[in-house]
PDB file with one MODEL, atoms N, CA, C and O in Angstrom:
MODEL        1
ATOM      1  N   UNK A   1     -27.200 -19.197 -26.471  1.00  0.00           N
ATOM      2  CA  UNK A   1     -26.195 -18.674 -25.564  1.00  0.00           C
ATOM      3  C   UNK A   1     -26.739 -18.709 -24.143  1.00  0.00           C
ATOM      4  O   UNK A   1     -27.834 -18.181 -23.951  1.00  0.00           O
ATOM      5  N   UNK A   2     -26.248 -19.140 -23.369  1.00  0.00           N
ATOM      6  CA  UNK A   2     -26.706 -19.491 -21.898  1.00  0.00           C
ATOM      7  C   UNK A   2     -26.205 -17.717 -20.972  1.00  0.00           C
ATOM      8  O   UNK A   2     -25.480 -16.759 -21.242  1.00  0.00           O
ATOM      9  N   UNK A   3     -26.736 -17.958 -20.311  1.00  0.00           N
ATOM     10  CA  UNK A   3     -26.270 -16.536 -19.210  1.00  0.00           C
ATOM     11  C   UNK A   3     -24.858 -16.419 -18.903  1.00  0.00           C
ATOM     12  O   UNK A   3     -24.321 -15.352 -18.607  1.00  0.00           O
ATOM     13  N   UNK A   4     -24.133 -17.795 -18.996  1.00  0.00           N
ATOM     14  CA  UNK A   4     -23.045 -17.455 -18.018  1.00  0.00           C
ATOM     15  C   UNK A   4     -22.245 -17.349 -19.397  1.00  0.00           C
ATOM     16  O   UNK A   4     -21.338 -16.593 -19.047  1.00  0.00           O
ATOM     17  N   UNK A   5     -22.031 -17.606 -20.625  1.00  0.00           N
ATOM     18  CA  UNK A   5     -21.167 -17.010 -21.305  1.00  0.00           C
ATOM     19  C   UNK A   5     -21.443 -15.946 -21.717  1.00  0.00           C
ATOM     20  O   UNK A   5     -20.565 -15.505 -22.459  1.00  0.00           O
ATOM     21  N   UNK A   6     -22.413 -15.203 -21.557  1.00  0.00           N
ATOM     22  CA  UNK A   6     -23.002 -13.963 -21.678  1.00  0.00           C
ATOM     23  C   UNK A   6     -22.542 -13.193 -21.108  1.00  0.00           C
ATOM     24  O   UNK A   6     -22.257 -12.116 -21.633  1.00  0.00           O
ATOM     25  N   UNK A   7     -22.218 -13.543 -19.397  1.00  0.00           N
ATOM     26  CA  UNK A   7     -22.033 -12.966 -18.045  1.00  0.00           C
ATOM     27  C   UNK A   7     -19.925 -12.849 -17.928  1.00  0.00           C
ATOM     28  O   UNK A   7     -19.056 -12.216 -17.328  1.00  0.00           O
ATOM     29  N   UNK A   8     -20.088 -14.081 -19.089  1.00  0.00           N
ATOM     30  CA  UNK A   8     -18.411 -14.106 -19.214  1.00  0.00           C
ATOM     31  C   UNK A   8     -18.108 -12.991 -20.592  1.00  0.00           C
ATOM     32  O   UNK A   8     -17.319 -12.055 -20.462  1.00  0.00           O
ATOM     33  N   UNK A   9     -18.699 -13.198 -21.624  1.00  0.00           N
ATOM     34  CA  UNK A   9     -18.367 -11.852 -22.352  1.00  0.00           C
ATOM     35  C   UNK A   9     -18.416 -10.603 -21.584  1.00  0.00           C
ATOM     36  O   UNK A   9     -17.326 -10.059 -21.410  1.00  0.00           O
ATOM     37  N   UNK A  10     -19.478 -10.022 -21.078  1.00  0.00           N
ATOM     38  CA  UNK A  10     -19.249  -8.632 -20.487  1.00  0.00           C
ATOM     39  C   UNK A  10     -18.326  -8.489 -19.540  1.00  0.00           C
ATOM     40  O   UNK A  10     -17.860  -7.370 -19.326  1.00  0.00           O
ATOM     41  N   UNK A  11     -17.957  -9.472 -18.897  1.00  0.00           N
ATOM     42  CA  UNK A  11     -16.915  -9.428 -17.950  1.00  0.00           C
ATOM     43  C   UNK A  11     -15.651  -8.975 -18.518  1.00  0.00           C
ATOM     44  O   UNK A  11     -14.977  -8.032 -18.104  1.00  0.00           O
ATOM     45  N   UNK A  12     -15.385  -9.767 -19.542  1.00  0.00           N
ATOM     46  CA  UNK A  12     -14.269 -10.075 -20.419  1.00  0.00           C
ATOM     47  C   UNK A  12     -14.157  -7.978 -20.805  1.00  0.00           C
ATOM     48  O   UNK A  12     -13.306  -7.223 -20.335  1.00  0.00           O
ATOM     49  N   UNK A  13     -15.119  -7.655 -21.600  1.00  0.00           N
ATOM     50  CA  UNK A  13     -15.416  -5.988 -22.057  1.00  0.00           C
ATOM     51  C   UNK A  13     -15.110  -5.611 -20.888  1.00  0.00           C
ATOM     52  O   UNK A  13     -13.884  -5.605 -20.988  1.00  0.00           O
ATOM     53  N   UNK A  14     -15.384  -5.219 -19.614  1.00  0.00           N
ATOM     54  CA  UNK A  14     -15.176  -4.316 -18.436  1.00  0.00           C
ATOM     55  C   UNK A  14     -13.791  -4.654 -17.777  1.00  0.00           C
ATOM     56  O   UNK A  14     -13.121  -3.887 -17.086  1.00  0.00           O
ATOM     57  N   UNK A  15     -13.489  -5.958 -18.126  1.00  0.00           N
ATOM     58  CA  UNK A  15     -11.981  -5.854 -17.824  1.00  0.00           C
ATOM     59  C   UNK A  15     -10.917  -5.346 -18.399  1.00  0.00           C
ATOM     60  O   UNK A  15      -9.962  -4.886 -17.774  1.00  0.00           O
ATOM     61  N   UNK A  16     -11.025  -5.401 -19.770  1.00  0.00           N
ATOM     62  CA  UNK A  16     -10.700  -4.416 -21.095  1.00  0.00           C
ATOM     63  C   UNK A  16     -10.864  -3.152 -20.846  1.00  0.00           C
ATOM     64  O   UNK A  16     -10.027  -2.410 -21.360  1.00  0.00           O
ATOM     65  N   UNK A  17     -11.611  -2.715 -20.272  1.00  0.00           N
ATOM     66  CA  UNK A  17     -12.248  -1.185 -20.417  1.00  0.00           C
ATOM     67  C   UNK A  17     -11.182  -0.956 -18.802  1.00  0.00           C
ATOM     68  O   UNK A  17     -10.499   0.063 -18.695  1.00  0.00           O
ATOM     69  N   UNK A  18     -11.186  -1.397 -18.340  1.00  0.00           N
ATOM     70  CA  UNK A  18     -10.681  -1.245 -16.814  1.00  0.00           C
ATOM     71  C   UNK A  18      -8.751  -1.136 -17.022  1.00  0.00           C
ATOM     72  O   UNK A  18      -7.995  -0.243 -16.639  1.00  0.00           O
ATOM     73  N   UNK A  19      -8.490  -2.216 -17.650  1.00  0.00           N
ATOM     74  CA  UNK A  19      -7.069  -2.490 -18.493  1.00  0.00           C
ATOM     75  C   UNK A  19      -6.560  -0.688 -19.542  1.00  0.00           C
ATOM     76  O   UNK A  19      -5.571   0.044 -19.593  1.00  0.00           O
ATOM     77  N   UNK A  20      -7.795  -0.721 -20.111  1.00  0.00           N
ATOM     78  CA  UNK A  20      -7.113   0.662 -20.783  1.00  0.00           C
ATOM     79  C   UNK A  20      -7.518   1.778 -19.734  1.00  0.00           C
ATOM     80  O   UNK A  20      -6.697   2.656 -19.469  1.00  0.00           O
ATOM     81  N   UNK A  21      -8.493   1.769 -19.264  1.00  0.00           N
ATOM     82  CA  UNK A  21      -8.240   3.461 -18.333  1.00  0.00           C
ATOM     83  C   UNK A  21      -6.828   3.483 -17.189  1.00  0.00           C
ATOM     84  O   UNK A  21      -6.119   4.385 -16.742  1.00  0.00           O
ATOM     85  N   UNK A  22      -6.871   2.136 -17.031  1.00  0.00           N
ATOM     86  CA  UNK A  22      -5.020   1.971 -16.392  1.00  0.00           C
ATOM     87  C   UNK A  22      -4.433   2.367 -16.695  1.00  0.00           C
ATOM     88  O   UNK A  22      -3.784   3.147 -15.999  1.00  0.00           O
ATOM     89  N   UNK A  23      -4.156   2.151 -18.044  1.00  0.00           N
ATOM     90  CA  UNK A  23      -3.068   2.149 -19.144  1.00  0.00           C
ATOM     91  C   UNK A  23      -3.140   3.938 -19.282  1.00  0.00           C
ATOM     92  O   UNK A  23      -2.308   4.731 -18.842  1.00  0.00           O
ATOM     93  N   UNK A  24      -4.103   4.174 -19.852  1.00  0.00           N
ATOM     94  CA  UNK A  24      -3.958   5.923 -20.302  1.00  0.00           C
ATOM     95  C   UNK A  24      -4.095   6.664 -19.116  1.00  0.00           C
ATOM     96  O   UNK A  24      -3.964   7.824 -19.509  1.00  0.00           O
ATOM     97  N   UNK A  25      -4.336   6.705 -17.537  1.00  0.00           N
ATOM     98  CA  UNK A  25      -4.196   7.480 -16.698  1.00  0.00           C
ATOM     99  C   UNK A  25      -2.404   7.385 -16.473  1.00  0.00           C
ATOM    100  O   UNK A  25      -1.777   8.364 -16.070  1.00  0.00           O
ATOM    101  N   UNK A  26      -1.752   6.096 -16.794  1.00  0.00           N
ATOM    102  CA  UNK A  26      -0.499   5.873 -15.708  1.00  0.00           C
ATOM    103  C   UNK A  26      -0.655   5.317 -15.001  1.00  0.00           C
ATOM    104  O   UNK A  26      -1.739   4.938 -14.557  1.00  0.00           O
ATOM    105  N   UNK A  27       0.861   4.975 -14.502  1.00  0.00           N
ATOM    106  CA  UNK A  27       1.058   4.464 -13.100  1.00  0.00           C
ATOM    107  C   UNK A  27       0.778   5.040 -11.559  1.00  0.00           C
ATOM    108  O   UNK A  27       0.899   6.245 -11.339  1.00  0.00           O
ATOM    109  N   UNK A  28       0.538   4.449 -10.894  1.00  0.00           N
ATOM    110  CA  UNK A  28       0.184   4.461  -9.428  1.00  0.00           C
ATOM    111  C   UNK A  28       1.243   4.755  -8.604  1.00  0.00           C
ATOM    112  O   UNK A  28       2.040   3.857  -8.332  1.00  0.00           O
ATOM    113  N   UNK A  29       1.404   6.004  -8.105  1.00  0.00           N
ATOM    114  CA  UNK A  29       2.805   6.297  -7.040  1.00  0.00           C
ATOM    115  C   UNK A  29       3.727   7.108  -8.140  1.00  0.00           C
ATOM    116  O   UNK A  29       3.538   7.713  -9.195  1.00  0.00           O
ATOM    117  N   UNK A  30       4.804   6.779  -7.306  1.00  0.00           N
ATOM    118  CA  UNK A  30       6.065   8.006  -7.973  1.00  0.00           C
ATOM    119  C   UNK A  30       6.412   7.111  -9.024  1.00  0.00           C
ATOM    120  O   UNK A  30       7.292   7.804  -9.534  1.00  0.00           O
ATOM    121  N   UNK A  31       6.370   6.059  -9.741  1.00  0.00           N
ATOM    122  CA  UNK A  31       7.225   5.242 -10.606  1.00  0.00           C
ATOM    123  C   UNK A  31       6.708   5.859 -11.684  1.00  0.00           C
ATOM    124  O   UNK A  31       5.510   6.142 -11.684  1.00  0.00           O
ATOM    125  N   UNK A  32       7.540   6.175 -12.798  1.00  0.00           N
ATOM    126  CA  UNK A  32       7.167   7.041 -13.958  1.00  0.00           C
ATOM    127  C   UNK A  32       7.237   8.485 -14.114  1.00  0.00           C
ATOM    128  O   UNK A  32       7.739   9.220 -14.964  1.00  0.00           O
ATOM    129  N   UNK A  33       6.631   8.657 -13.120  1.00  0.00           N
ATOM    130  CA  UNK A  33       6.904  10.214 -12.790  1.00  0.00           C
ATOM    131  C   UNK A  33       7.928  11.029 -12.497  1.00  0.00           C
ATOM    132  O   UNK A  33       8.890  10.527 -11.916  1.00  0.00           O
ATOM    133  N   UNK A  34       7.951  12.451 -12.830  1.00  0.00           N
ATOM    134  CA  UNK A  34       9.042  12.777 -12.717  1.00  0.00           C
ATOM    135  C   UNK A  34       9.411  12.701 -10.654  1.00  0.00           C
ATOM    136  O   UNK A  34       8.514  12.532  -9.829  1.00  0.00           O
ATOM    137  N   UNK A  35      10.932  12.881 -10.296  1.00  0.00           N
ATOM    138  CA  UNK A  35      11.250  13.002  -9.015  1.00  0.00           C
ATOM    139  C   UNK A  35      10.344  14.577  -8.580  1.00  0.00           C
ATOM    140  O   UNK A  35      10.121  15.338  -9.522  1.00  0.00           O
ATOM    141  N   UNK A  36       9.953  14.915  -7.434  1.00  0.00           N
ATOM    142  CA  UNK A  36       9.874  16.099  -6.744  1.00  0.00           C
ATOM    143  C   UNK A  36      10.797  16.931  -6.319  1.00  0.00           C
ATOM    144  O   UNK A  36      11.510  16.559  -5.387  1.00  0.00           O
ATOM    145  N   UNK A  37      10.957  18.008  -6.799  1.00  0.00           N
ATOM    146  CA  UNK A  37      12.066  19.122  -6.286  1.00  0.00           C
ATOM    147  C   UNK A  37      12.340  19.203  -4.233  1.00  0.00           C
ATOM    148  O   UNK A  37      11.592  19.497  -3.301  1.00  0.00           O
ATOM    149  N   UNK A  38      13.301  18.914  -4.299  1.00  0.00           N
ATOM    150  CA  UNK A  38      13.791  18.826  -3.005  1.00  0.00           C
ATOM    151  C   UNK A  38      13.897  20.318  -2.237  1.00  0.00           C
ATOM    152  O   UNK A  38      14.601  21.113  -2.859  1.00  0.00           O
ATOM    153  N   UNK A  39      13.378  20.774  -1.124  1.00  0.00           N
ATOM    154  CA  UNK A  39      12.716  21.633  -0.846  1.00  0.00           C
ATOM    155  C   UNK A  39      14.772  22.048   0.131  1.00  0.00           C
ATOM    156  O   UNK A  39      15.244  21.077   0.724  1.00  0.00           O
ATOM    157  N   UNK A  40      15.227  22.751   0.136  1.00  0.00           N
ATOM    158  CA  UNK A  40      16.389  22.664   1.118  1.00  0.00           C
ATOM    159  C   UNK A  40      16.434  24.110   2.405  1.00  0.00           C
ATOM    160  O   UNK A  40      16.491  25.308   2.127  1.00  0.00           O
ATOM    161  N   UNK A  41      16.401  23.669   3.386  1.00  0.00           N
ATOM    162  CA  UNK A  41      16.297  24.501   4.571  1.00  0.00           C
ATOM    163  C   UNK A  41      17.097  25.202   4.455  1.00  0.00           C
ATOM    164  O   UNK A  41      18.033  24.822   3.752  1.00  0.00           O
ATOM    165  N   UNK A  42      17.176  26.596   5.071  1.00  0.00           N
ATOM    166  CA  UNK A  42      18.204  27.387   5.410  1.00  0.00           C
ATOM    167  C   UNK A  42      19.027  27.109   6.426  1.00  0.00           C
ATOM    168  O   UNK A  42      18.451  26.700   7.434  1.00  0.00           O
ATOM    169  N   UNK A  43      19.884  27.176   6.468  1.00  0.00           N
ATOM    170  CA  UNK A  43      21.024  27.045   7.975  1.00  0.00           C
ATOM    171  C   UNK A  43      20.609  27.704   8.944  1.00  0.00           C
ATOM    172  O   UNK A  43      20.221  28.791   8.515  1.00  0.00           O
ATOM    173  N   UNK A  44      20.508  27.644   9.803  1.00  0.00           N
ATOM    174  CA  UNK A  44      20.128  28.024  11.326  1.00  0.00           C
ATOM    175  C   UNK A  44      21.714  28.961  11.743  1.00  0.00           C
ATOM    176  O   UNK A  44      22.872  28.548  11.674  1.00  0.00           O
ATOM    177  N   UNK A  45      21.305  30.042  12.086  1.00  0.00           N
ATOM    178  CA  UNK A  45      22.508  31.090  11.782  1.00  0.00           C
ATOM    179  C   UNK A  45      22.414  31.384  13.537  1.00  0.00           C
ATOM    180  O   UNK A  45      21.320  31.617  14.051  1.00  0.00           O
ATOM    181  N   UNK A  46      23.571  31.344  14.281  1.00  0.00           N
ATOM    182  CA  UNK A  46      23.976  31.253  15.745  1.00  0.00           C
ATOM    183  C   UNK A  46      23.737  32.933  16.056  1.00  0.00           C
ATOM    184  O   UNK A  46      24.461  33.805  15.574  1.00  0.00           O
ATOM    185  N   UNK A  47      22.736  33.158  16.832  1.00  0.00           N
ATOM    186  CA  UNK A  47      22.598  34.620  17.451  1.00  0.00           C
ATOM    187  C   UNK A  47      24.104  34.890  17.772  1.00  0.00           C
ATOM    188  O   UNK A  47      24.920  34.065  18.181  1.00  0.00           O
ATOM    189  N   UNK A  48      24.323  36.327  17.480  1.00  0.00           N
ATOM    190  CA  UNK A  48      25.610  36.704  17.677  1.00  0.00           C
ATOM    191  C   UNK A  48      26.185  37.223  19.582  1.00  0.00           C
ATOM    192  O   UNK A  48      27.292  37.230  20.121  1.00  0.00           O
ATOM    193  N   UNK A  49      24.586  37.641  20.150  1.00  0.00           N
ATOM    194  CA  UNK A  49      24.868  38.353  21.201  1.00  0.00           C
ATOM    195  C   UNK A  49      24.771  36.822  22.184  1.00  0.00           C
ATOM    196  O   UNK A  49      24.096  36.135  21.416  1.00  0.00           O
ATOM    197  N   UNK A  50      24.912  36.376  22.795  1.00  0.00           N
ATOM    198  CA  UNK A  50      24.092  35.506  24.022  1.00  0.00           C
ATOM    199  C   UNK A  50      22.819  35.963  24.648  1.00  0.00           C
ATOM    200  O   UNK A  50      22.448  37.074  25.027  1.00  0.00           O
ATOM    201  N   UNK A  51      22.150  34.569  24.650  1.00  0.00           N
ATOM    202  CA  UNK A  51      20.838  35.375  25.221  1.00  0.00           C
ATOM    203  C   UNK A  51      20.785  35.621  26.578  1.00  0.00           C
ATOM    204  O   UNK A  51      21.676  35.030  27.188  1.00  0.00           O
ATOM    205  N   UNK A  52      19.858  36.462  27.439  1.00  0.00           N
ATOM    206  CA  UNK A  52      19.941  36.933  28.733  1.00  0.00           C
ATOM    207  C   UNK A  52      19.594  35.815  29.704  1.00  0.00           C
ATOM    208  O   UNK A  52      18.905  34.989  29.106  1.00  0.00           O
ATOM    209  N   UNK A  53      19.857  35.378  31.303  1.00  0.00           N
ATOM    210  CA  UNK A  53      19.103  34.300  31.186  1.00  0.00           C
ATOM    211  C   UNK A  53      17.872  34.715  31.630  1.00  0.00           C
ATOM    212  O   UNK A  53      17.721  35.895  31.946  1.00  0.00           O
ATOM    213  N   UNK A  54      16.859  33.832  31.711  1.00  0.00           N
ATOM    214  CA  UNK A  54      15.453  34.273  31.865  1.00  0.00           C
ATOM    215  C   UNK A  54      15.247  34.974  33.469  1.00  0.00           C
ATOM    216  O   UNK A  54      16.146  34.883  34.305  1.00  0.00           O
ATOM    217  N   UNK A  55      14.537  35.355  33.624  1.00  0.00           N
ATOM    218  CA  UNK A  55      14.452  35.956  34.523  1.00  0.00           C
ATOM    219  C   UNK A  55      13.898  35.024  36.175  1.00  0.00           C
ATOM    220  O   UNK A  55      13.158  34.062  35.967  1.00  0.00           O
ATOM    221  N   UNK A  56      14.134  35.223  37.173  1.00  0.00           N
ATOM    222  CA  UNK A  56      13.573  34.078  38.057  1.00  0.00           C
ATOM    223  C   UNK A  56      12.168  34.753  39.326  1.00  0.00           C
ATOM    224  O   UNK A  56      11.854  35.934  39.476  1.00  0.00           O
ATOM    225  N   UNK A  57      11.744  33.873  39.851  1.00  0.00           N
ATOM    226  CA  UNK A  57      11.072  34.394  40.909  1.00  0.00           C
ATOM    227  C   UNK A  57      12.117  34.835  42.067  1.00  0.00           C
ATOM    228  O   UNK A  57      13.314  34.560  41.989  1.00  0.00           O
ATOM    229  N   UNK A  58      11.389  35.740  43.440  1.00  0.00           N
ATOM    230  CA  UNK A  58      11.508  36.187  44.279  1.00  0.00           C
ATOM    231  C   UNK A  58      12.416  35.272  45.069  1.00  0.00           C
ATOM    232  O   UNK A  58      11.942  34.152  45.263  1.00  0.00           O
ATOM    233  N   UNK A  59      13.526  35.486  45.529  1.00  0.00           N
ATOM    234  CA  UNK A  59      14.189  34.329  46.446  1.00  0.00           C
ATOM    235  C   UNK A  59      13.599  34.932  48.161  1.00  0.00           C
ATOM    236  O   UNK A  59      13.414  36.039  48.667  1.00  0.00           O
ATOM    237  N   UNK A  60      13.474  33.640  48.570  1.00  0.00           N
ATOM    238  CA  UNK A  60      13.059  34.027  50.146  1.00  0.00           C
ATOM    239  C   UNK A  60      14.381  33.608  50.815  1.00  0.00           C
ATOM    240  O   UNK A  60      14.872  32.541  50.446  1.00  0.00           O
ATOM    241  N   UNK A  61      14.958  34.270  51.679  1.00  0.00           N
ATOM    242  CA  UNK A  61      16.221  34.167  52.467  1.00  0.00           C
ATOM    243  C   UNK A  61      15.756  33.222  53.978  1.00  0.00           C
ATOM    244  O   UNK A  61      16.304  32.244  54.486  1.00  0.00           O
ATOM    245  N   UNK A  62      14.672  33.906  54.345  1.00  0.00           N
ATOM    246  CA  UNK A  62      14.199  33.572  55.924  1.00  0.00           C
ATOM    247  C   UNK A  62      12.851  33.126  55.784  1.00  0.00           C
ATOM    248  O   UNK A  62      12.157  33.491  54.835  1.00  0.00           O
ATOM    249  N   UNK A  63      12.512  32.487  56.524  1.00  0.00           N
ATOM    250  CA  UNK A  63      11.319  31.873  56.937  1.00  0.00           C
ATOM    251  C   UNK A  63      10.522  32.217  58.205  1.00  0.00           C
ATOM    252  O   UNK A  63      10.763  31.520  59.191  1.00  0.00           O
ATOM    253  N   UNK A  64       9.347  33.470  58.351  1.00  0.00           N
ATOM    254  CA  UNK A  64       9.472  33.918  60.362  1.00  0.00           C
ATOM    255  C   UNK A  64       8.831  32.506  60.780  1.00  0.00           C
ATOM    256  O   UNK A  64       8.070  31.887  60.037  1.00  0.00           O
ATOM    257  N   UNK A  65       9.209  32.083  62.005  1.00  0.00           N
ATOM    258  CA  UNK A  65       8.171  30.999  62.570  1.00  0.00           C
ATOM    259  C   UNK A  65       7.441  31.447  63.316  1.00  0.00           C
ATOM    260  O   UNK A  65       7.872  32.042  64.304  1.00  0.00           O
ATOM    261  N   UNK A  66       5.921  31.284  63.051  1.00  0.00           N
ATOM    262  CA  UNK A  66       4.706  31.699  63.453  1.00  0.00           C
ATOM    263  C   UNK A  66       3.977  30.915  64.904  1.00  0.00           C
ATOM    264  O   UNK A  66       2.867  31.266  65.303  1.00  0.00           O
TER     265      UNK A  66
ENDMDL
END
């Protein structure tokens, strides 16, 4: 038996071995699996009062010229 059919049997075994831990973990991603429960927001409920408006700085009327 030379190396390389040697090198081709074990190959052949670890690809096998690689093929079934595929196989018995499942599939990759959502395919198979069940869907995920859809999470649904509450409605955004309209304050009843209006809000105040914010408050502002100091208004200057006059300017003295210096």
């Amino acid at each position: 038996m030379s190396s390389e059919s040697v090198g081709g049997i074990f190959g052949a075994i670890v690809a096998a071995v690689v093929l079934a831990v595929a196989v018995v973990f499942g599939p990759i991603g959502q395919y198979g699996k069940p869907p995920k429960p859809k999470v649904e927001a509450a409605p955004a409920m309209a304050p009843a009062v209006p809000a105040a408006p914010a408050p502002r700085g100091p208004v200057i009327r006059e300017v003295p010229n210096q």
